[in-house]
N, C-alpha and C positions, 0 to 999 in steps of 0.2 A: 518575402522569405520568412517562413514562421519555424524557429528550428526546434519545436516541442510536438511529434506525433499528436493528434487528435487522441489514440488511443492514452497517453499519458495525460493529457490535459482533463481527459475524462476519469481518470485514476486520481487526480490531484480535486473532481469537486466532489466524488467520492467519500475520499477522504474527510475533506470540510464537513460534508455531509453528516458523515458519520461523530467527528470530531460535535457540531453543531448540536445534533440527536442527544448526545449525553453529556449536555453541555449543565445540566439539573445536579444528574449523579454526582459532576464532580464539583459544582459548587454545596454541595450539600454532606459529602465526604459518606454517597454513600457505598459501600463497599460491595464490588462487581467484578465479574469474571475479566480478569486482563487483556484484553485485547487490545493492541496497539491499532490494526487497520483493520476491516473488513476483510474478507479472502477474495473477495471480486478487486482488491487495488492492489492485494500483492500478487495474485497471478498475474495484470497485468505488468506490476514494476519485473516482477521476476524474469522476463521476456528481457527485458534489459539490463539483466544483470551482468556485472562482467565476471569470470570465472578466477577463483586465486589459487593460490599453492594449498595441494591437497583437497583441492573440490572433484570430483568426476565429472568428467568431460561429457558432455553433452549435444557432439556436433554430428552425431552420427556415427559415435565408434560401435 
């Protein structure tokens, strides 16, 4: 039993990936466009997101 999606696990080296890549930039303070994740790890985390108060529903309304 592995209870992490393949699709998430592959979000998660992604991530490393990406975190790894500008790993230079930020020991060196140099200054670059913000970006927290890649847009290929939040489309997939977004799949799993769970909806809160005042979000639009998204199930098919």
């Amino acid at each position: 039993l592995d209870p992490l999606p393949d699709d998430l696990k592959l979000a998660v080296l992604k991530l490393v990936a990406f975190h790894y890549e500008q790993r230079e930039a930020v020991a060196f303070s140099v200054t670059m466009t913000m970006q927290l994740a890649p847009y290929g790890v939040t489309s997939i985390a977004d799949a799993y997101r769970e909806s809160w108060f005042g979000e639009a529903a998204t199930d098919g309304v």
